[in-house]
C-alpha positions as CSV (number, residue, x, y, z in Angstrom):
1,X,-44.1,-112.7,191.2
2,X,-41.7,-115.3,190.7
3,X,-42.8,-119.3,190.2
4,X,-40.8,-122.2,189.7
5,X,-42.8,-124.7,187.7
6,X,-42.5,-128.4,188.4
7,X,-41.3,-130.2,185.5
8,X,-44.6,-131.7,185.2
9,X,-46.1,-128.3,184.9
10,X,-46.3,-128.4,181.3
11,X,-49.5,-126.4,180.7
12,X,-51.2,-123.6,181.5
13,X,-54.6,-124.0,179.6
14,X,-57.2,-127.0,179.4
15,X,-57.6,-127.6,176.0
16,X,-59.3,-129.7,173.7
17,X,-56.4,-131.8,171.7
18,X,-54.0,-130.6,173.9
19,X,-49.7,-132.5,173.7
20,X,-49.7,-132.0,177.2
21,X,-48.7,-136.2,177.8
22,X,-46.9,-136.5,174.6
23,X,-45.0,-133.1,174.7
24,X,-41.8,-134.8,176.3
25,X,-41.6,-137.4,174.3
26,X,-42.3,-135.3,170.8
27,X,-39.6,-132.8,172.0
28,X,-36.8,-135.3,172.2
29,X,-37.7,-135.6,167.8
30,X,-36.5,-131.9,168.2
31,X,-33.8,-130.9,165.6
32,X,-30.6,-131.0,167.5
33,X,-29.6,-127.2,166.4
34,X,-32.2,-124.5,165.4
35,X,-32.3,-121.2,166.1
36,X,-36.5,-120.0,166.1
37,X,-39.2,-122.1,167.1
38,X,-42.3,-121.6,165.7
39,X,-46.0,-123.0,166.5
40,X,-49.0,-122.4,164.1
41,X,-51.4,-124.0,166.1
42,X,-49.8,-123.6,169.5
43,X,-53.7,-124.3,171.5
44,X,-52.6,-125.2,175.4
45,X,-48.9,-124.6,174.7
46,X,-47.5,-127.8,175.4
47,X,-44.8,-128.1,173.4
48,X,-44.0,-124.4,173.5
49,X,-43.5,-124.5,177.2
50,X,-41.3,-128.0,176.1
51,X,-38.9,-126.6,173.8
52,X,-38.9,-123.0,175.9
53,X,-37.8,-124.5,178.8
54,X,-35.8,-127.6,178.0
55,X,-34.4,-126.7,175.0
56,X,-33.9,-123.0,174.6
57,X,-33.6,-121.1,171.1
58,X,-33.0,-117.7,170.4
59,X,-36.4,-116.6,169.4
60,X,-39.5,-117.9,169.9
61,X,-43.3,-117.7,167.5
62,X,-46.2,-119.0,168.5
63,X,-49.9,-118.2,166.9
64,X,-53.4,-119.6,166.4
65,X,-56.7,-118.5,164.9
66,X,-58.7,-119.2,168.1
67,X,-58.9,-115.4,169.3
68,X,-59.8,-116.7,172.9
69,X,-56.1,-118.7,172.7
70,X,-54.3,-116.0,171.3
71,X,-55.9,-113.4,173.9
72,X,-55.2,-115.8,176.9
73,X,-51.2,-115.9,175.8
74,X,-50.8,-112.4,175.0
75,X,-52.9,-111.2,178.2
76,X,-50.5,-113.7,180.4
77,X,-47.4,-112.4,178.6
78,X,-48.5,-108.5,178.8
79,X,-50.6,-108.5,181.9
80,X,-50.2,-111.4,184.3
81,X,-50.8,-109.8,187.7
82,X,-54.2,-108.1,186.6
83,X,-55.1,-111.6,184.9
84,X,-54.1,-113.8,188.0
85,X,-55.3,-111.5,190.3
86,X,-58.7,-111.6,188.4
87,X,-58.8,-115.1,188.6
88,X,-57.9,-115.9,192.6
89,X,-61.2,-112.8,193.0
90,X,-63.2,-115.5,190.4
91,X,-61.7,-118.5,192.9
92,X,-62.8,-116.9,196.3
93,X,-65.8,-115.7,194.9
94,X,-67.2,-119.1,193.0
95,X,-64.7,-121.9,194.4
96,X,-64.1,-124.7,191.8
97,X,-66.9,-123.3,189.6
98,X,-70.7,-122.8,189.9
99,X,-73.5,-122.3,187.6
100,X,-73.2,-118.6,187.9
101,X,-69.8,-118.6,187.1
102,X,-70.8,-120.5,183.7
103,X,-73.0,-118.0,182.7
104,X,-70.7,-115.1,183.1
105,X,-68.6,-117.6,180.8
106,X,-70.8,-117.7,178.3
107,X,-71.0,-113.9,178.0
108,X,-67.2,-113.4,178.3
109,X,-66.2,-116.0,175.7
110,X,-68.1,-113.4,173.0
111,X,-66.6,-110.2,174.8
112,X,-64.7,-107.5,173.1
113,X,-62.5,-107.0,175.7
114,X,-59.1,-109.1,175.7
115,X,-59.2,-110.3,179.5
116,X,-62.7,-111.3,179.3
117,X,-61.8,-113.7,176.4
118,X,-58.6,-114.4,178.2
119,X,-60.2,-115.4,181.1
120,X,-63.2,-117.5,179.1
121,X,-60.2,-119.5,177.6
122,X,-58.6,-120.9,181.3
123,X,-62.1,-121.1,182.0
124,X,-63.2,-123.1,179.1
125,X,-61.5,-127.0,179.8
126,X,-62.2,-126.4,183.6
127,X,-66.0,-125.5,184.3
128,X,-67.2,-126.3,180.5
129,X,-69.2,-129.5,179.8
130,X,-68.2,-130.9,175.4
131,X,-66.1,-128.2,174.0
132,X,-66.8,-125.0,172.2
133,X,-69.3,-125.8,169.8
134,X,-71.0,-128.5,171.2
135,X,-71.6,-127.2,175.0
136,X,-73.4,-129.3,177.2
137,X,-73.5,-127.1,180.2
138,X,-71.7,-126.6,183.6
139,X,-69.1,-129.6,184.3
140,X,-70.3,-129.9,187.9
141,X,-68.4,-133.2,188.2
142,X,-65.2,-131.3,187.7
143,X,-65.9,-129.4,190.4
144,X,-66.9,-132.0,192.9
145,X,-63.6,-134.4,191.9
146,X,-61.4,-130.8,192.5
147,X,-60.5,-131.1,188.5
148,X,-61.6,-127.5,188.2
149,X,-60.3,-124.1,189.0
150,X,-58.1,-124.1,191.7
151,X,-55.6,-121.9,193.5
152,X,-52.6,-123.9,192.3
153,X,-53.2,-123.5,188.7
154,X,-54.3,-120.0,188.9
155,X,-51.0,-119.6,190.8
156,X,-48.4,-121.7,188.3
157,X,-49.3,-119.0,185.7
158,X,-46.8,-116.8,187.0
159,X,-44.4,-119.5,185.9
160,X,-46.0,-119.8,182.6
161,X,-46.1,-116.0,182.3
162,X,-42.3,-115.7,182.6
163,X,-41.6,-118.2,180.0
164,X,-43.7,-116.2,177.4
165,X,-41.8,-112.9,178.0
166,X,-40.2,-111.5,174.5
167,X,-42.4,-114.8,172.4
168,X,-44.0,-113.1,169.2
169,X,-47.8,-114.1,169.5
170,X,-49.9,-113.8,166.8
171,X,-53.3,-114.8,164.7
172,X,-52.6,-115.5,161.6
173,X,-53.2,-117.7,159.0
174,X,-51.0,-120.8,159.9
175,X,-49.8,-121.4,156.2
176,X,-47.8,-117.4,156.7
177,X,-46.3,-119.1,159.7
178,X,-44.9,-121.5,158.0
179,X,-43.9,-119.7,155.3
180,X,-42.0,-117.2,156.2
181,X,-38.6,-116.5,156.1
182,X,-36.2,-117.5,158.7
183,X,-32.3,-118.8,159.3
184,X,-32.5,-122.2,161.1
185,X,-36.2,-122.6,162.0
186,X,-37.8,-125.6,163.8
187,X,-41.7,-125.7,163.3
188,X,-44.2,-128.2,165.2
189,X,-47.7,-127.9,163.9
190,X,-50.5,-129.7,165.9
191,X,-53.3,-128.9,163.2
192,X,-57.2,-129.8,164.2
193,X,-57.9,-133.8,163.5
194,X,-60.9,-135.0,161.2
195,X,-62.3,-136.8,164.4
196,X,-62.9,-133.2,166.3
197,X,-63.8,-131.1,163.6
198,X,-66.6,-128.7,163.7
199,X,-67.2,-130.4,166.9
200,X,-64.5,-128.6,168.6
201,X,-63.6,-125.4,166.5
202,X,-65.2,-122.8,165.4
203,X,-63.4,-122.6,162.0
204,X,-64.7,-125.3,160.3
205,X,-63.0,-128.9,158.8
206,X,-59.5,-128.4,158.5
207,X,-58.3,-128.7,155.0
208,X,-55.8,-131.5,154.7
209,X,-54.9,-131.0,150.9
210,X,-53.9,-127.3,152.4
211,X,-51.6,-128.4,154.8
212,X,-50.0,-131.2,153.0
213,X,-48.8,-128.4,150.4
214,X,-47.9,-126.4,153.3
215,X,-45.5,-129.0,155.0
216,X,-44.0,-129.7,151.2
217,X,-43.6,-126.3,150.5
218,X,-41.9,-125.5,154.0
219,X,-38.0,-124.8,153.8
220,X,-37.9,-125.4,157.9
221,X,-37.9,-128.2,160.0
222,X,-41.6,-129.2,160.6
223,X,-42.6,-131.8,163.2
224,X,-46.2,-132.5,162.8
225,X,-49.3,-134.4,164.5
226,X,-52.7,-135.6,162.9
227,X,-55.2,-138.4,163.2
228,X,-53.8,-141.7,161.5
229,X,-56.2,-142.4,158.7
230,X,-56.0,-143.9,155.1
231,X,-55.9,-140.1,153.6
232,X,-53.3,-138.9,156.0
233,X,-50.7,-141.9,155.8
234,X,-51.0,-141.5,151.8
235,X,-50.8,-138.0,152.2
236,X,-47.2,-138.2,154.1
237,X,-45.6,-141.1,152.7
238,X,-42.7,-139.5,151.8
239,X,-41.5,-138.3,155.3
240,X,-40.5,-139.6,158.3
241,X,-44.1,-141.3,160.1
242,X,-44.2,-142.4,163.6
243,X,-48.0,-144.1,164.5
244,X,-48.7,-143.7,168.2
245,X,-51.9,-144.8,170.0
246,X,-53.7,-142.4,172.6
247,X,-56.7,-141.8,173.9
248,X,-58.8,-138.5,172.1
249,X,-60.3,-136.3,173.9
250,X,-62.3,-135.1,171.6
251,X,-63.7,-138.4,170.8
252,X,-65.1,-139.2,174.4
253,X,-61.7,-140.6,175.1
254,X,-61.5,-143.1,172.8
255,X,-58.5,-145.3,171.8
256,X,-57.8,-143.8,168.6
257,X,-54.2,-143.5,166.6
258,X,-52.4,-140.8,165.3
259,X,-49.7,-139.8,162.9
260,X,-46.3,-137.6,164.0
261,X,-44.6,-136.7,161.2
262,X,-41.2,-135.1,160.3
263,X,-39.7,-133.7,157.1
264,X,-36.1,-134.4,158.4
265,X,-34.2,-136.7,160.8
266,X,-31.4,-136.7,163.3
267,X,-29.0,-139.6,164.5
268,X,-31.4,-140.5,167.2
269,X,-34.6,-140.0,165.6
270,X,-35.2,-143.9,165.3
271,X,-34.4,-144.5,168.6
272,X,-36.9,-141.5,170.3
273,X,-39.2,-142.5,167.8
274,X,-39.6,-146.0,169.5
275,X,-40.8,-144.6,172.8
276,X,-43.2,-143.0,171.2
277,X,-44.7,-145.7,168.5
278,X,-44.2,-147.1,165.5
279,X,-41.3,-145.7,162.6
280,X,-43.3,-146.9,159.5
281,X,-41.5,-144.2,156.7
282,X,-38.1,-143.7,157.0
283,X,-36.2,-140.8,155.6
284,X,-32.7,-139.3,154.6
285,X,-32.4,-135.6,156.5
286,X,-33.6,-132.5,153.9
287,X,-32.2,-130.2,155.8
288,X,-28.8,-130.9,157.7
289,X,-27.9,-134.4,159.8
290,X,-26.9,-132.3,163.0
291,X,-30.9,-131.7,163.1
């Protein structure tokens, strides 16, 4: 089935951390010619659906270690009339969510099978109360204020489905993603922040040293978000860093700032950067000025 998405469709799974506000603004920092576009933690697919829409490339990677993510993606890409199909049954049978939905939720999010954990992940930010590892039960009140499952979004992911057609989806380790070889590659990494942690995912703390060698090591273009702290501005001095306030979800919604940051530039990189936040590093391009 064919669906056009509004341009303000941007994604098609709740998520914790999710670019879905920002995504706009961090794809205008894009590189102004690549030819892959790669996303090691690609969560919600925010920018994905961004650069996949807006600013087409030739090929497309995305991949993260949450098997529920990576099952809802590839189970959309390779299946989307069974999946949407299962979910409008799911939407006349429990409306906007019940209790009885949530505890089929909790049985599916552990499931072998890849729709069952493909359907736990769009059911997860919609009809889940906290986040993965701190669940506090049936989000009723998402329910009653229609901020649940509806027909509309169940129905947009035939839009989102089209867009993932011929995208490499994977679950590996995010350091290979980056890594690996590649002619003209543009990267954008949205790693976990310190404020979520073990809160929110099921791997453990993220390992900041890890990453920082990562994003020096990298021979692409890398665009990258974390929280703004003391450790993470020292970490990245020596690249471009943009400081933008927002509200975390993960923190109850509080005002909080993060970091973007870029290992190259382009001609109008200052200039996007200011609708976005503050340019406190600036740097000459690594890689070519018609980035």
């Amino acid at each position: 089935m064919e669906y056009r998405l509004a341009d303000h469709h941007i994604i098609p799974l709740a998520y914790t951390g999710s670019k879905a506000k920002i995504a706009p603004l961090l794809a205008r920092l894009r590189p102004w010619e690549f030819l892959e576009y790669r996303e090691p933690f690609v969560g919600s697919g925010a920018m994905f659906n961004q650069i996949r829409r807006f600013a087409p490339c030739r090929s497309y990677w995305i991949n993260d270690i949450d098997r529920r993510v990576v099952a809802f993606h590839r189970v959309l890409r390779d299946d989307a009339d069974a999946f949407i199909n299962r979910l409008l049954d799911i939407h006349a049978d429990h409306g906007g969510g019940t209790q009885e939905l949530f505890d089929l939720w909790m049985g599916w999010r552990n499931s072998s099978d890849l729709m069952d954990l493909a359907i736990s992940a769009f059911l997860r930010g919609l009809i889940v109360r906290g986040s993965e590892m701190k669940c506090f039960g049936f989000a009723n009140s998402r329910v009653i204020t229609g901020k649940a499952i509806t027909h509309s979004k169940i129905i947009r992911l035939w839009g989102f489905a089209e867009l993932l057609q011929g995208v490499k989806i994977t679950d590996m380790d995010y350091r290979e993603v980056m890594a690996a070889y590649g002619q003209d590659a543009f990267i954008f990494a949205d790693p976990p922040y310190e404020v979520a942690g073990e809160e929110c995912y099921d791997h453990g703390q993220f390992d900041l040293g890890e990453f920082t060698t990562a994003i020096d090591h990298c021979r692409h273009s890398c665009l990258w978000t974390l929280n703004c702290s003391a450790t993470t501005m020292a970490a990245f001095s020596r690249h471009n860093v943009i400081v933008h306030s927002m509200h975390h979800s993960a923190n109850g919604h509080a005002a909080a700032d993060e970091i973007i940051g870029a290992n190259y530039t382009t001609p109008l990189f200052e200039t996007h950067a200011r609708d976005i936040g503050t340019l406190l590093h600036r740097i000459s391009n690594r890689h070519n000025e018609a980035a």
